[in-house]
C-alpha positions as CSV (number, residue, x, y, z in Angstrom):
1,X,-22.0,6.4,-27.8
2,X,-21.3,3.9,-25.0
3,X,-17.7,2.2,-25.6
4,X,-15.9,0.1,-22.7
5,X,-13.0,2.4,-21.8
6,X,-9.4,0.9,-21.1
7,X,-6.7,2.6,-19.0
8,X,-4.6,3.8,-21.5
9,X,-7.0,6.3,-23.1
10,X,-8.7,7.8,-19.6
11,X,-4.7,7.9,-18.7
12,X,-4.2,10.0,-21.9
13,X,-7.7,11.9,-21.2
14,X,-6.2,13.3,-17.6
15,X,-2.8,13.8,-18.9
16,X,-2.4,16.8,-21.1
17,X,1.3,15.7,-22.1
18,X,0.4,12.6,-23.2
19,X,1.0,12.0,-26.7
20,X,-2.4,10.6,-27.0
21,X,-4.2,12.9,-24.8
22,X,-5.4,15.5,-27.9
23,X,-6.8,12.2,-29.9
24,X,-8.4,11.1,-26.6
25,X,-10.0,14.3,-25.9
26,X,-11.0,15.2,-29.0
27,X,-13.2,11.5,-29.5
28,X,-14.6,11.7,-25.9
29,X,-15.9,15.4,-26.8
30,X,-16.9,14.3,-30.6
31,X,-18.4,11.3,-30.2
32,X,-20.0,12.1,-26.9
33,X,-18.9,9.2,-25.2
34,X,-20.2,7.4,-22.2
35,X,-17.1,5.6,-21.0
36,X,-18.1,2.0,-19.4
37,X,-15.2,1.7,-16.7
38,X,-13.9,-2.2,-15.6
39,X,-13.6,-2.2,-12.1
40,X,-10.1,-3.7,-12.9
41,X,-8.5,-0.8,-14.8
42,X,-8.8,2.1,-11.3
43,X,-6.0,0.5,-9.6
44,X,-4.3,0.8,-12.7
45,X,-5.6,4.5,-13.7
46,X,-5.0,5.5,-10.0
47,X,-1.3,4.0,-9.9
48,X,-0.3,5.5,-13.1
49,X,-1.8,9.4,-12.0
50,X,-0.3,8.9,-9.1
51,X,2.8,8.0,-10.2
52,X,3.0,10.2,-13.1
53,X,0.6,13.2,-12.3
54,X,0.3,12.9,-8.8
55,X,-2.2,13.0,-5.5
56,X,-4.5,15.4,-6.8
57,X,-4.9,14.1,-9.9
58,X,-5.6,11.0,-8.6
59,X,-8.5,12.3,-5.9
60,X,-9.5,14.3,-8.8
61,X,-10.4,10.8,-11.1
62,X,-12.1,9.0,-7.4
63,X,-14.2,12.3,-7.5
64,X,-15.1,11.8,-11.2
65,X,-15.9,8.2,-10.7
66,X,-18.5,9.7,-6.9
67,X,-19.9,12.4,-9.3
68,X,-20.9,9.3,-12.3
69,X,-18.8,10.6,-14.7
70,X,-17.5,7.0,-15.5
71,X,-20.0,3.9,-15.2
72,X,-18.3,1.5,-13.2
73,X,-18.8,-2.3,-14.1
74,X,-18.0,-4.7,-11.7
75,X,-17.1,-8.5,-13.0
76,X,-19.7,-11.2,-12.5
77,X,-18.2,-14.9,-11.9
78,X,-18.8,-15.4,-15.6
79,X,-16.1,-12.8,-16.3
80,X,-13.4,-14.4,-15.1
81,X,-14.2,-17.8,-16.9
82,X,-14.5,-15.7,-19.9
83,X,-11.2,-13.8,-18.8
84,X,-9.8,-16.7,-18.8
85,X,-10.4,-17.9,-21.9
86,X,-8.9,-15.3,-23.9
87,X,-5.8,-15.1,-21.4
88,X,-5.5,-18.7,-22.9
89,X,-6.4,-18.2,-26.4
90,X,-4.1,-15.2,-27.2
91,X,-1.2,-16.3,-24.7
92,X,1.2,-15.8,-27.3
93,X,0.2,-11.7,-27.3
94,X,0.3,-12.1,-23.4
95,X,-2.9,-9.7,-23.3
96,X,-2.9,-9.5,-19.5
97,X,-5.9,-10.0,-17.0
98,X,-7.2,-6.3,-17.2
99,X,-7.6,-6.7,-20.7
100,X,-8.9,-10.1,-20.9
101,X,-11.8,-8.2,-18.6
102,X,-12.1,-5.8,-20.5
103,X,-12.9,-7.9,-23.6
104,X,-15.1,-10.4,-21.3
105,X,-17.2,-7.2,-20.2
106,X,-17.4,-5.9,-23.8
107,X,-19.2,-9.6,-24.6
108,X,-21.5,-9.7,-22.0
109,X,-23.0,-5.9,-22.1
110,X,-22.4,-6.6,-26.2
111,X,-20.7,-3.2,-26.7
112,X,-17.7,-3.9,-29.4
113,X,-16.9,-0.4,-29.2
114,X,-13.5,0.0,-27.0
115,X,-11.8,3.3,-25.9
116,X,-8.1,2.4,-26.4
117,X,-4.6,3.2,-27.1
118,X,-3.6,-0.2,-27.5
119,X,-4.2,-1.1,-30.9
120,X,-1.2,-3.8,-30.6
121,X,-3.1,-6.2,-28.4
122,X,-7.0,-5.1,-29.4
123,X,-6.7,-5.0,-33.3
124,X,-5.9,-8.7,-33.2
125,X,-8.8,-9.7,-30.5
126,X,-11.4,-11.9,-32.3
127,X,-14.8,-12.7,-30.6
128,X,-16.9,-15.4,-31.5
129,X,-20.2,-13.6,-32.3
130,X,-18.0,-10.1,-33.7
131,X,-15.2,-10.4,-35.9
132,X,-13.4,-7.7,-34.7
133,X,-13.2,-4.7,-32.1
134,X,-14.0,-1.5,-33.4
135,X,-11.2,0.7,-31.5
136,X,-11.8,4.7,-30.7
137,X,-9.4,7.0,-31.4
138,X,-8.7,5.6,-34.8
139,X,-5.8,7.5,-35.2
140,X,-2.8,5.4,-34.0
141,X,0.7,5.4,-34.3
142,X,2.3,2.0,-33.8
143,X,5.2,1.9,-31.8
């Protein structure tokens, strides 16, 4: 199943302490999932293992993304108008730019299938020709 992956849930996939990192795992392995990667969420992914896991873990997810573990999808100039859009539309949930790429990405390869924690911000994302983003793992806990 190809989804569009957000940072949260790879974050949660690499670290095993994360309180999401069982659901994660456990809908990556069971639903066999080819995670589309936004160019924009690395610097993201890489500062958080960093940060939080360190160097190696960090080298390790660069490795992942030279051995094609991940797909990478780089923005086209329609992107960012798109981006743009929905950084406008849904200013009052402040969604960020990663996110607004993520959903612009999701549109133009039409996958409405997102690998994401953050149910908060991508439950109440509406697109024009889908009603509504179908969000992997289900399970969530709002905070």
């Amino acid at each position: 199943m190809r989804v569009i992956a957000d940072t949260g849930a790879v974050y949660a996939l690499l670290d095993e302490n994360d309180k999401w990192h069982n659901s994660c795992k456990r809908s990556f392995f069971d639903l066999n999932l080819e995670l589309i990667l936004p160019v924009t969420t690395i610097p993201e992914i890489c500062y958080l293992a960093n940060k939080y896991l360190g160097q190696k873990v960090e080298n390790a997810f660069i490795e992942s993304i030279l051995n094609g573990e991940f797909r990478i999808e780089e923005l086209k100039i329609d992107d960012y108008k798109i981006s743009l859009y929905y950084l406008k539309k849904y200013s009052d949930l402040n969604i960020g730019f990663v996110d607004s790429t993520i959903i612009s990405i999701a549109k133009r390869l039409q996958i409405y299938d997102l690998f994401t924690i953050d149910k908060r911000h991508f439950s109440q994302i509406k697109t024009k020709k889908r009603k509504s983003f179908n969000l992997i793992p289900e399970s969530f806990k709002i905070d």
